[in-house]
MARBA-3410 file (N, C-alpha, C, O; in Angstrom, 1 decimal):
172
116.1,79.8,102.1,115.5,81.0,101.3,114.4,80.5,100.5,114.4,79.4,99.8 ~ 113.6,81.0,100.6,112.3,81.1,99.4,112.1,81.3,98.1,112.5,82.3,97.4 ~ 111.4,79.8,97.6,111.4,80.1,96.2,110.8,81.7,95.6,109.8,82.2,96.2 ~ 111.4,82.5,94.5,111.2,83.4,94.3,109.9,83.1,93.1,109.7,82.2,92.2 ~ 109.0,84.5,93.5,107.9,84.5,93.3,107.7,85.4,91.5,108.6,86.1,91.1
106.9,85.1,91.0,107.1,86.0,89.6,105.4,86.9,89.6,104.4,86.4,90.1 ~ 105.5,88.0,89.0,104.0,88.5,88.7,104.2,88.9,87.2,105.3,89.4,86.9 ~ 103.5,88.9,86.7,102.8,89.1,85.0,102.4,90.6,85.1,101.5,91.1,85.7 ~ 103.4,91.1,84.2,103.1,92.5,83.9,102.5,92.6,82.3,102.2,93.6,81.8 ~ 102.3,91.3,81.6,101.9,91.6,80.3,102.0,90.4,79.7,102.8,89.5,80.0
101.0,90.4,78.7,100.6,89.2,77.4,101.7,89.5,76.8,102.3,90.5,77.2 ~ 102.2,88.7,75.7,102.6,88.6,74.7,101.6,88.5,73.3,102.3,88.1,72.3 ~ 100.8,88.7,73.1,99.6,88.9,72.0,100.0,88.4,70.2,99.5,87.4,69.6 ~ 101.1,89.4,69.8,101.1,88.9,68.5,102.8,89.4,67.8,103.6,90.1,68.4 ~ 103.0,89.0,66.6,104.2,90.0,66.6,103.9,91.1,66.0,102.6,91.1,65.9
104.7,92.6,65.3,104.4,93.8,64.8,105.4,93.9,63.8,106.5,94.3,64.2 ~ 105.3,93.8,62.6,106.0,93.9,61.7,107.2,93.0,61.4,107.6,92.3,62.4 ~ 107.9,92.8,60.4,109.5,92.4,60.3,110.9,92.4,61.0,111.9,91.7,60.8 ~ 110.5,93.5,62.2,111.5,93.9,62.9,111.7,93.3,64.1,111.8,94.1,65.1 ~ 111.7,92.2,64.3,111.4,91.6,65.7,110.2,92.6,67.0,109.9,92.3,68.2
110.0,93.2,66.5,109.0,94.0,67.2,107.6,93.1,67.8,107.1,92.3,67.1 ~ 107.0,93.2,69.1,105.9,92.2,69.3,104.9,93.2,70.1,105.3,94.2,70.8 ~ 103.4,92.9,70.0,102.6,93.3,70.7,102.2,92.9,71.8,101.8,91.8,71.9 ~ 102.3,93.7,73.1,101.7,93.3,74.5,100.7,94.0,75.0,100.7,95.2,75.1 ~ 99.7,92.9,75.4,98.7,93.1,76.5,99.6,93.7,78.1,99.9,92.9,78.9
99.7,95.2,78.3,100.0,95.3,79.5,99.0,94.9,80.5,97.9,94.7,80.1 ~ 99.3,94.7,81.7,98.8,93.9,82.6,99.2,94.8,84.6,98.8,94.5,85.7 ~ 100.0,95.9,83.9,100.7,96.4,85.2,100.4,97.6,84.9,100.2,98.1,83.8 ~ 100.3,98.2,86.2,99.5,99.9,86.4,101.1,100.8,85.9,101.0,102.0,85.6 ~ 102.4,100.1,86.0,103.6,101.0,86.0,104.3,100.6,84.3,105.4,100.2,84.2
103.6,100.7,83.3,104.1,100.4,82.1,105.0,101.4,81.5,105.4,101.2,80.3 ~ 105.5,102.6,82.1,106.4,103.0,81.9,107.7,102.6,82.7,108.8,103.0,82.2 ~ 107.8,102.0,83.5,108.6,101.6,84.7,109.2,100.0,83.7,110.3,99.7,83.4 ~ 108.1,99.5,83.6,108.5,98.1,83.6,109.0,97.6,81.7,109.6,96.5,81.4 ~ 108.5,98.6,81.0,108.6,98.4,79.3,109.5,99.2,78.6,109.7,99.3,77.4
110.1,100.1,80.1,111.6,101.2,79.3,112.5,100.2,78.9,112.7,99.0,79.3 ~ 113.3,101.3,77.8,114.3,100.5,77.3,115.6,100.5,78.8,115.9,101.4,79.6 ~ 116.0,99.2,78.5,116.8,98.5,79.5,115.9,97.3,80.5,116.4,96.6,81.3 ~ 114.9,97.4,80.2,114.4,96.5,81.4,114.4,95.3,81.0,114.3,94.9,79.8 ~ 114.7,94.4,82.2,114.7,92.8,81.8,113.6,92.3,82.2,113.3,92.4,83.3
112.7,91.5,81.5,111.8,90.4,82.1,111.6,89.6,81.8,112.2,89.4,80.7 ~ 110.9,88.8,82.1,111.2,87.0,82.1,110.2,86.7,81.4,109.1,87.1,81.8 ~ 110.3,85.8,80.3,109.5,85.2,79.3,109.3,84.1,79.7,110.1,83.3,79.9 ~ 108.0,83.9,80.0,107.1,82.8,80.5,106.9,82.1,79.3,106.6,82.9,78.4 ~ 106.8,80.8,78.8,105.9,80.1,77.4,105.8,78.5,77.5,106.7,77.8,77.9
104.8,78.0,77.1,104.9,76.7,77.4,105.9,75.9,76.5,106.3,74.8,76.8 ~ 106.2,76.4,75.8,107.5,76.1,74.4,108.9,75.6,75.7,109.8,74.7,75.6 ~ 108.4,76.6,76.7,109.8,76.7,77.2,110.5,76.0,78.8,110.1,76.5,79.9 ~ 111.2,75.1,78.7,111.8,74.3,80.2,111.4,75.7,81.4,110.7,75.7,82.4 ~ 112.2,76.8,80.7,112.1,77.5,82.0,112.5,78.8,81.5,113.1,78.8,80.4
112.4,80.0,82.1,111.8,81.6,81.9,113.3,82.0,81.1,114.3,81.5,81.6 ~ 113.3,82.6,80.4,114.1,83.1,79.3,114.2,84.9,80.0,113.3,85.4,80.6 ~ 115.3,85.5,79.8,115.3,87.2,80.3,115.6,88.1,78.8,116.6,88.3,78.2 ~ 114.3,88.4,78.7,114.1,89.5,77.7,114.7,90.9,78.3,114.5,91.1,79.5 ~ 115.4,91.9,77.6,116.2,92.9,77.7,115.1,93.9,76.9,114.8,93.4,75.8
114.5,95.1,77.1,113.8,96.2,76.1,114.6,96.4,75.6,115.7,96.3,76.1 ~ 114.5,96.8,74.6,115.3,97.3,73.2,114.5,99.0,73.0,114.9,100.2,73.2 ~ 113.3,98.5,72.4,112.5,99.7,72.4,111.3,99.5,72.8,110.7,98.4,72.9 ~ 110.6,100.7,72.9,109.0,100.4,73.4,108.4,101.9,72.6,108.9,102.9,72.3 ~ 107.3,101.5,72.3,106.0,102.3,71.5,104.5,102.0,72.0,104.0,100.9,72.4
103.9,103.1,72.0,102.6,102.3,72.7,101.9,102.6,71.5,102.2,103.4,70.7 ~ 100.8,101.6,71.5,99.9,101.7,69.8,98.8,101.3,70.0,98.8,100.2,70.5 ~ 97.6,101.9,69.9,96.2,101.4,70.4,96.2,100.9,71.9,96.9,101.4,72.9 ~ 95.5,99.9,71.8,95.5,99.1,73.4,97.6,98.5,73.5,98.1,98.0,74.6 ~ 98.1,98.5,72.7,98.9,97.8,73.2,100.1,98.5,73.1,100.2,99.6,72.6
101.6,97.5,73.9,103.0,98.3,74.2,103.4,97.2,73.0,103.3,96.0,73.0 ~ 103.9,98.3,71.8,105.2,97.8,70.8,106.3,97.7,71.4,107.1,98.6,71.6 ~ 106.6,96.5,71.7,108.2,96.2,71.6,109.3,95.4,71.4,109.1,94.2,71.2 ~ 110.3,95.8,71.5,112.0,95.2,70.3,112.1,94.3,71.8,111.5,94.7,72.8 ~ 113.0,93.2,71.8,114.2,93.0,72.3,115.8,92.8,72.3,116.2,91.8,71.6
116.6,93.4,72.8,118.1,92.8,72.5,118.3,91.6,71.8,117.8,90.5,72.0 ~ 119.1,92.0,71.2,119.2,90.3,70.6,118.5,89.4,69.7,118.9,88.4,69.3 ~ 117.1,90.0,69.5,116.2,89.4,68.6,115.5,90.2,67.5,114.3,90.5,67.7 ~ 116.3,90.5,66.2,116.2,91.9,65.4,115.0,91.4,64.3,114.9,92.2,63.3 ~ 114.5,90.6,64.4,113.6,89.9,63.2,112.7,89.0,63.7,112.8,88.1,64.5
111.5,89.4,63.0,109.8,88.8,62.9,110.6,87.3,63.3,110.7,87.3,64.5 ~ 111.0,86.2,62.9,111.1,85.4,62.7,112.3,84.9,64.5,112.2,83.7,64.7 ~ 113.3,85.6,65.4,113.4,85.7,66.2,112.4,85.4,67.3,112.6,84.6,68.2 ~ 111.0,86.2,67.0,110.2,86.4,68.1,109.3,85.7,67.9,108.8,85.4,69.0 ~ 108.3,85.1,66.7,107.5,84.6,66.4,107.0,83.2,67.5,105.9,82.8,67.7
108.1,82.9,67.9,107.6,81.5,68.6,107.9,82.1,70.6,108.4,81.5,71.5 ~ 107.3,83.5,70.5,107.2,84.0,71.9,106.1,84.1,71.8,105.7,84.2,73.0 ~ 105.0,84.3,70.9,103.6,84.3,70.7,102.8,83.5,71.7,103.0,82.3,71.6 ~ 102.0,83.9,72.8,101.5,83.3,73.5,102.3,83.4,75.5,101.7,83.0,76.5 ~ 102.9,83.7,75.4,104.1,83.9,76.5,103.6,85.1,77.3,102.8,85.9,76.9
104.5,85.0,78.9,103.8,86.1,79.4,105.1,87.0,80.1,106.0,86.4,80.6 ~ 104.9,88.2,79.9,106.4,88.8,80.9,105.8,89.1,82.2,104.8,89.7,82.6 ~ 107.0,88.3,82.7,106.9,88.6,84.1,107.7,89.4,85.0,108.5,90.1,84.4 ~ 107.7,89.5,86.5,109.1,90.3,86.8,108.9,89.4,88.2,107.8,88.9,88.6 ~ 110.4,89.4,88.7,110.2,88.7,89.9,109.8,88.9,90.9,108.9,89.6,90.6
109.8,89.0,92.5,109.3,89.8,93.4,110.3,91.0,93.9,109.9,92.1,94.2 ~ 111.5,90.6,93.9,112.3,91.8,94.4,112.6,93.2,93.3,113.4,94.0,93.4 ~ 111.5,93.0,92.1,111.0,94.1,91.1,110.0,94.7,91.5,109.4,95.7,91.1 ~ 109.7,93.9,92.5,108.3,95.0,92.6,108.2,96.8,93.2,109.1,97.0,94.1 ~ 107.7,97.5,93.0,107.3,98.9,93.0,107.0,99.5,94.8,105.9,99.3,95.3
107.9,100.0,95.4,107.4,100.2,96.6,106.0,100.8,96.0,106.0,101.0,94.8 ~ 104.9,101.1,96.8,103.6,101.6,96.6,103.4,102.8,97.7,104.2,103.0,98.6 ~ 102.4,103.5,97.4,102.1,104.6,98.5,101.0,104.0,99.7,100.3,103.1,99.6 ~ 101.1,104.5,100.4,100.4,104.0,101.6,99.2,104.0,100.8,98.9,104.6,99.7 ~ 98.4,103.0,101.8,96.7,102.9,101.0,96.4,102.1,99.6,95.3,102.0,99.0
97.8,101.6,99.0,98.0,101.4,98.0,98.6,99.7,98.1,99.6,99.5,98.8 ~ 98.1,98.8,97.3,98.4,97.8,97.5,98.4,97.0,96.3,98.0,97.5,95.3 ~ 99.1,95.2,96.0,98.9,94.3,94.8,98.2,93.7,95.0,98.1,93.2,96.1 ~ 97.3,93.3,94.2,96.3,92.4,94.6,96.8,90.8,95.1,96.2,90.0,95.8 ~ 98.2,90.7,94.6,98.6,89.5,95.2,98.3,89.7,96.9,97.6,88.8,97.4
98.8,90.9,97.9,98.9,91.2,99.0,97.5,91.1,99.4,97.3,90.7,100.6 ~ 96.2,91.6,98.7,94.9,91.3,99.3,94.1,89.9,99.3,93.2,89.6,100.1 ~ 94.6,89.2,98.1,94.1,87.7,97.9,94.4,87.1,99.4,95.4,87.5,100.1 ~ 93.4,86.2,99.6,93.3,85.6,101.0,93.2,85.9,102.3,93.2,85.1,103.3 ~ 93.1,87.7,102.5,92.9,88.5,104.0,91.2,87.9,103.8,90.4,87.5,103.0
91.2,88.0,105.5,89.8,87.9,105.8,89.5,89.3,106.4,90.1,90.2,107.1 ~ 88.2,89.2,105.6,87.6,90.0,105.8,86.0,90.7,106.8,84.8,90.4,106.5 ~ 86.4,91.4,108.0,85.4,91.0,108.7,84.5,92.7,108.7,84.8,93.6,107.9 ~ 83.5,92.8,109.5,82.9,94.2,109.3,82.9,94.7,110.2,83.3,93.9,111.1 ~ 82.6,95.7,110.6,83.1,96.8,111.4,82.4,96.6,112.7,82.8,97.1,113.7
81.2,95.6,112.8,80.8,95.1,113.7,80.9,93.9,114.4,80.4,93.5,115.4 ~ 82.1,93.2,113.2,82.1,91.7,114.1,82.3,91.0,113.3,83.4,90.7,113.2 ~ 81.2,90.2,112.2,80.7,89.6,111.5,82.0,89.2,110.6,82.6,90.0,109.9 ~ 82.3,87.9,110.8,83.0,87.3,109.3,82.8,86.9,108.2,82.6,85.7,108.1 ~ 82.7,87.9,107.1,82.7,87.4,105.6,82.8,86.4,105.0,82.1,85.5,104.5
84.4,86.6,105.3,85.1,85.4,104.0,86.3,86.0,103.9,86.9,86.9,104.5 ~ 86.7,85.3,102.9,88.4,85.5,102.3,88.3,86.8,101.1,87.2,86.9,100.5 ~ 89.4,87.7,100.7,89.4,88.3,99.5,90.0,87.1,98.1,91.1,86.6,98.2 ~ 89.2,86.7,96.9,89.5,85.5,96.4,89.4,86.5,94.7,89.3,85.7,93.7 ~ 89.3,87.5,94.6,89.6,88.2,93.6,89.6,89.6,93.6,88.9,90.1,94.4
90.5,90.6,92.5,90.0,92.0,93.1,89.9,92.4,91.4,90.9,92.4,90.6 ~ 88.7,92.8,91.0,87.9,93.2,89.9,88.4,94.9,89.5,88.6,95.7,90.4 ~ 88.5,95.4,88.0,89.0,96.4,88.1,88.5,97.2,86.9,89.0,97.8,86.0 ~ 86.9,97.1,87.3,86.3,97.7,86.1,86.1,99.3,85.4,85.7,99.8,84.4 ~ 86.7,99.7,87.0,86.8,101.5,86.0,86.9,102.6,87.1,88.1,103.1,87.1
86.2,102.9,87.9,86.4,103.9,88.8,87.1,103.4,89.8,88.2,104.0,90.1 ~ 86.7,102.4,90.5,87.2,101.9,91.3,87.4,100.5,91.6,86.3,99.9,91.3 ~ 88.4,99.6,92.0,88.3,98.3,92.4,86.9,97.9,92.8,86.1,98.7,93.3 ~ 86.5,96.5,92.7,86.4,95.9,93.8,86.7,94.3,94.0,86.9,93.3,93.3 ~ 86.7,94.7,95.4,87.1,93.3,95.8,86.1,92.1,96.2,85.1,92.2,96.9
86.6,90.7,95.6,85.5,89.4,95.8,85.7,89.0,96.8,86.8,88.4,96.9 ~ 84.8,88.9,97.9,84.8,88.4,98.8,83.9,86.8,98.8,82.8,86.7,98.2 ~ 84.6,85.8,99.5,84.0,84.3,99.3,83.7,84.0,100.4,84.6,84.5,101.1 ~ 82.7,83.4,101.3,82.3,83.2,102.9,80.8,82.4,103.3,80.4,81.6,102.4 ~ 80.4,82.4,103.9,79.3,82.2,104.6,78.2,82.1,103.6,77.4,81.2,103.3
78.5,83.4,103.2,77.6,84.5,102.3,76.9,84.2,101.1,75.8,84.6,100.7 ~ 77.8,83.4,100.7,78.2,83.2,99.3,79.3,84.4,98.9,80.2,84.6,99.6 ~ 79.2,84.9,97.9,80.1,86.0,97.4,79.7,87.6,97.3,78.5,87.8,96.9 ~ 80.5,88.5,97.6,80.2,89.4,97.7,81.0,90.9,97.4,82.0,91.3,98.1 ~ 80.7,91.4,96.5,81.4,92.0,95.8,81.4,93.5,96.8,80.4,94.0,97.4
82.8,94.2,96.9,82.7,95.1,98.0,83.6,96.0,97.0,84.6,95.6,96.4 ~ 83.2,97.2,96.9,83.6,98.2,96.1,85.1,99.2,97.4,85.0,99.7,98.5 ~ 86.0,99.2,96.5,87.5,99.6,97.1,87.0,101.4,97.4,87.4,102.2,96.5 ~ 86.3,101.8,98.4,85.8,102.9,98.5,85.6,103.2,100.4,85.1,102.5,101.3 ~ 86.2,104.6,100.4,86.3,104.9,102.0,85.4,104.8,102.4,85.6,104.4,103.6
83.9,104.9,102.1,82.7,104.6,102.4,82.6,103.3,102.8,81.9,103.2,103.8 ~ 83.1,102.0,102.3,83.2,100.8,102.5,84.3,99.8,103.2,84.1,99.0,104.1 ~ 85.6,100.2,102.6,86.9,99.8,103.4,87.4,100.9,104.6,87.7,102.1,104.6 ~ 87.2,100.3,105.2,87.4,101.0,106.6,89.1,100.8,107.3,89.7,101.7,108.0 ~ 89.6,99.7,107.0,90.5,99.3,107.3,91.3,97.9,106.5,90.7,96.9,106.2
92.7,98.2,106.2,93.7,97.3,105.1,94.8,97.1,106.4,95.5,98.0,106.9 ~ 94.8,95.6,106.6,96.3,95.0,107.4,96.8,94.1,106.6,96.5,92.9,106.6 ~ 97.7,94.7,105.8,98.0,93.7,105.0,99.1,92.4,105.8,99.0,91.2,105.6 ~ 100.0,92.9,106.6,100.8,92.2,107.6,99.8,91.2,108.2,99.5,90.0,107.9 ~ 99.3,91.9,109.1,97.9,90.5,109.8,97.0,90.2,108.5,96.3,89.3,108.9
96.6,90.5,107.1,96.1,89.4,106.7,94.6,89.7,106.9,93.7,88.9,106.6 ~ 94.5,91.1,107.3,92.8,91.2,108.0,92.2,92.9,107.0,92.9,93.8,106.8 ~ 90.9,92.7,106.7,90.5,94.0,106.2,89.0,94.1,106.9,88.1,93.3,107.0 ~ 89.0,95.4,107.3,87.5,95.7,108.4,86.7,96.6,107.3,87.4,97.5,106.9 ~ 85.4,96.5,106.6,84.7,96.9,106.2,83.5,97.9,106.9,83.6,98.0,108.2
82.4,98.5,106.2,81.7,98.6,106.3,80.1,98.1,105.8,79.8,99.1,105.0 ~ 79.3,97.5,105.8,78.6,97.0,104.6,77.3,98.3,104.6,76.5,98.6,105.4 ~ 77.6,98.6,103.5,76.8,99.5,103.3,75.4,99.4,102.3,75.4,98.6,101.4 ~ 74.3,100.1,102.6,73.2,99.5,102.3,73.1,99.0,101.1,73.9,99.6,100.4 ~ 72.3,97.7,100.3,72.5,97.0,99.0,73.3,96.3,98.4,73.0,95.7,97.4
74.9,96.2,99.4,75.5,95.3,99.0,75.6,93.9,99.1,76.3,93.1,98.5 ~ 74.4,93.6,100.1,74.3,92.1,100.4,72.7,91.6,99.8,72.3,90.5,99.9
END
C-alpha cells in the first residue's frame, strides 16, 4: 500500500484571543466542508516529529480569515506554539468534484499538447488570480501561461496525464 498523501487546506497564521481560538489562512475552495465543527485535521509544524489531529471545536469566519477552537485546547496558551503550522487532510478526505472540475495536485505534471500536434511542456503550476485559473505551462517554449477557459482548454485527461489546448492568438 502507498504512502498516504496529505494536501493543505490552511495556514495557521496567528492566535485570536484568550480562548484557544487561532486564525487561519484558508487555502481550500470547501471551507465550510473542511472547518465545521467535528472535523479532524492534521497539524503539520516544524516543532513537531510528526502531524498531530486537530478536532474543530468551533469555527467563525472574520475578515480574510477562519476563527477557530480546537477540542482539547481551551486557552491562548494551549495553541500558541501551533503558530506557523499548516492543516492538512489526507487523501482519502478529498471532495469527490464535478466533472470538468479538478485539484491542482491532479493537473501538475500532465503534458500538455495543442490541438494540432505541437508539444508544450508539463503543467508545473496552476495560478488563481480571479476569474479564472491559469495554468503554467514549462517546455520548449519557455513558459507559458494558458488561461483555464473553453476557448483555450479543449480537453482534460486527467487518468492519461494529457491536456489538448488551443493557443489562441497572443498567448505565445
Amino acid at each position: 500500500m502507498s504512502e498516504k498523501r496529505y494536501y493543505t487546506v490552511g495556514k495557521l497564521v496567528n492566535t485570536q484571543g484568550l480562548r484557544g481560538e487561532v486564525r487561519v489562512i484558508s487555502t481550500t475552495d470547501f471551507p465550510d466542508e473542511r472547518f465545521k465543527k467535528g472535523s479532524e485535521l492534521q497539524l503539520f509544524h516544524p516543532s513537531l516529529e510528526k502531524p498531530i489531529v486537530l478536532k474543530v471545536a468551533t469555527r467563525r469566519s472574520h475578515k480574510d480569515f477562519e476563527i477557530l477552537s480546537f477540542e482539547g485546547y481551551p486557552s491562548i496558551n494551549d495553541v500558541e506554539k501551533f503558530k506557523g503550522g499548516e492543516l492538512k487532510i489526507p487523501d482519502d478526505a478529498l471532495l469527490e468534484l464535478e466533472e470538468d472540475e479538478f485539484y491542482i495536485h491532479q493537473l501538475v505534471g500532465c503534458q500538455v499538447v495543442t490541438d494540432t500536434g505541437e508539444e508544450l511542456g508539463k503543467i508545473v503550476d496552476v495560478l488563481q488570480p480571479g476569474a479564472n485559473d491559469v495554468w503554467v505551462v514549462k517546455g520548449k517554449r519557455g513558459e507559458i501561461l494558458l488561461p483555464y477557459i473553453d476557448d483555450c482548454i479543449k480537453e482534460v485527461d486527467i487518468a492519461g496525464k494529457r491536456v489538448v489546448c488551443h493557443l489562441m492568438e497572443g498567448l505565445l
